[in-house]
C-alpha positions in Angstrom: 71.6 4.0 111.9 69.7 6.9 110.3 71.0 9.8 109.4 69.3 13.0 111.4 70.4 15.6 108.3 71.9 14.1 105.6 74.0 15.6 103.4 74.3 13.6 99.4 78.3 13.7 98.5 77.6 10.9 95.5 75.9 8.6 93.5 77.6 5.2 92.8 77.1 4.8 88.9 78.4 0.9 88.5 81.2 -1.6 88.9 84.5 -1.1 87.8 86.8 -3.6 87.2 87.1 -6.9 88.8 88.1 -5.8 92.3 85.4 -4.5 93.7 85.5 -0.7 92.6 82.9 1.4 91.8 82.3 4.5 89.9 81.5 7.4 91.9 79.7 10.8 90.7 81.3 13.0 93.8 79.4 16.0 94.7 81.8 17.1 97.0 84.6 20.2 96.0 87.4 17.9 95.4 86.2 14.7 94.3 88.7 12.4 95.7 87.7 13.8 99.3 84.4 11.3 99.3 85.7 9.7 102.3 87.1 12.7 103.9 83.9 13.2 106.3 84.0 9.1 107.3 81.8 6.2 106.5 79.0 7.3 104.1 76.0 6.0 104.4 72.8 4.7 102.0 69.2 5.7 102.7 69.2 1.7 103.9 71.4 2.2 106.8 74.0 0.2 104.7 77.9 2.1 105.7 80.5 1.7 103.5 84.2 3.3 104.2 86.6 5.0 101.6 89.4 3.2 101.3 90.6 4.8 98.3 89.7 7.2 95.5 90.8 8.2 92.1 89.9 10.8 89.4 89.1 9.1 86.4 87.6 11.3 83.6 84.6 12.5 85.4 83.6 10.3 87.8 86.1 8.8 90.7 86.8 5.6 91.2 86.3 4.0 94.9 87.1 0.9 96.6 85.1 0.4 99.8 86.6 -1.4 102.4 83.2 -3.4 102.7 83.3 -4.2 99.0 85.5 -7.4 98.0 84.1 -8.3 94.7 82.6 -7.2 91.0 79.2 -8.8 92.0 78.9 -6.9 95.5 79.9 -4.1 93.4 77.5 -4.0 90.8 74.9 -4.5 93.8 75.9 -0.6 94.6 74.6 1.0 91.2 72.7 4.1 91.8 73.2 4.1 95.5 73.0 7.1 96.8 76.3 8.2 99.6 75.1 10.9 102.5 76.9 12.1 105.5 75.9 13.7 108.9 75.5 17.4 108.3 77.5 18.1 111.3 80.5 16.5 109.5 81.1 18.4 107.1 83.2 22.2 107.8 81.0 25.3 107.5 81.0 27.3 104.2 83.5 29.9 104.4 82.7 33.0 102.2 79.1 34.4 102.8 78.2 33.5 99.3 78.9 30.0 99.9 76.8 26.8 100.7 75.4 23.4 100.7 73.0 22.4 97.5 70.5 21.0 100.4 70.3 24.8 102.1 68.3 26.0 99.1 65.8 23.0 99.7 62.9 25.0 101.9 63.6 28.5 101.1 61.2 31.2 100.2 61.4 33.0 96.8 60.7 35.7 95.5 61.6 38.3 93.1 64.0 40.7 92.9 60.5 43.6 93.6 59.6 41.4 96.6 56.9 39.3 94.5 56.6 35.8 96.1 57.3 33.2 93.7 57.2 30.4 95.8 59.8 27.7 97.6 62.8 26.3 96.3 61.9 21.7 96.6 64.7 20.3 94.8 68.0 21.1 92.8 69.1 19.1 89.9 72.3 18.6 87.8 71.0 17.3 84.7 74.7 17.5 83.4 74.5 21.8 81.7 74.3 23.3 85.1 72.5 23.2 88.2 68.7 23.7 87.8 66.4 25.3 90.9 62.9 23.6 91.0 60.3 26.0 92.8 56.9 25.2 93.7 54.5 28.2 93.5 51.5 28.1 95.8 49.3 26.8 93.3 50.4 24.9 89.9 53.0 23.0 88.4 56.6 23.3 89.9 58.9 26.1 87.9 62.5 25.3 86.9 65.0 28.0 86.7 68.8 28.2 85.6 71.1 28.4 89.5 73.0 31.7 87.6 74.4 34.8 88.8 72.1 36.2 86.3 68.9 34.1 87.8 69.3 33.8 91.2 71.4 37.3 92.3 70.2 36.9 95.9 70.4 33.8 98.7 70.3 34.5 102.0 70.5 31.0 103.6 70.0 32.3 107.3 66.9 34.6 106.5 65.3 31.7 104.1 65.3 33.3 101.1 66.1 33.0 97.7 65.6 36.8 95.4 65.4 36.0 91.4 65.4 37.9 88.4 62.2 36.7 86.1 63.5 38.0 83.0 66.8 35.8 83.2 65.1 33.2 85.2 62.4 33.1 82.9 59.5 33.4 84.8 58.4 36.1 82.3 58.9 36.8 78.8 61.2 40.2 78.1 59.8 43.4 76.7 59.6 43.3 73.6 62.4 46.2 71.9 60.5 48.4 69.5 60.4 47.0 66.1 60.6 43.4 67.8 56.8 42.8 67.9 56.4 43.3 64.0 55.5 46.7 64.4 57.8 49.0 62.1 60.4 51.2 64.1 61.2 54.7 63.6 63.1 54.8 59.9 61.1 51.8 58.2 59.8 51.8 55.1 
């Protein structure tokens, strides 16, 4: 069965074991609540069901109850674990959301200067990263900070940035900066 909107909660990164368990890199708040939303499903329709979960260092590691072995286990690397949308509980604070309500929005800066749409966000392991394409050229990537990104407004579709910390654009230069002297110099 396809998923209508799904939603990623983790990436199996390899066996584990002899018994069938896989390392899991959980996306969702607590990561030992994988299997809280029900069976999780790969982009290949394949289901696979929680049975448990355990913290270990960074990752948690999951035995599925459709999983007997270290062979069917290592089958699962870099599968990718979604849910129904609909499953999971709506954000609770207004400043709170899913990763996959960026994808699509409009940007722009914090002057109202179109920037362009928000197509992917990545975790390359030092923070989330916000990858916009502009209407013409090479996709941006910006730092997802306070400092970056002050503004999202998920319902209206946008996304308000600050180019200076989002480095869109280079700061002023501070007088003296440039090479020029500043008042006092020699």
């Amino acid at each position: 069965m396809k998923l209508q909107n799904p939603v990623l909660l983790g990436i199996v990164g390899g066996a584990h074991g002899i018994k069938g368990e896989v390392r899991v890199q959980s996306f969702t708040d607590d990561p030992e609540d994988l299997g809280a939303y029900g069976p999780l499903s790969a982009t290949d329709g394949r289901r696979f069901t929680v049975a448990s979960a355990r913290r270990q260092k960074n990752v948690v590691v999951v035995r599925f109850k459709e999983i007997a072995d270290r062979n069917a286990a290592e089958a699962l690397n870099g599968t990718e674990l979604f849910v129904e949308r609909d499953v999971l509980p709506a954000p609770e604070e207004s400043d709170e959301f899913y990763v996959e309500d960026l994808v699509g929005l409009a940007v722009e800066t914090i002057a109202g200067e179109a920037v362009g749409t928000v197509v992917a966000v990545h975790d390359f392991g030092a923070g989330d990263v916000i990858e916009i394409q502009p209407k013409s050229g090479t996709s941006v990537m910006i730092p997802f900070s306070e400092a970056a990104v002050p503004e999202i407004d998920a319902e209206a579709g946008l996304m308000r940035v600050e180019p200076v910390a989002a480095g869109l654009v280079d700061a002023e230069p501070e007088e003296g900066e440039d090479g020029a002297a500043g008042p006092g110099a020699p």
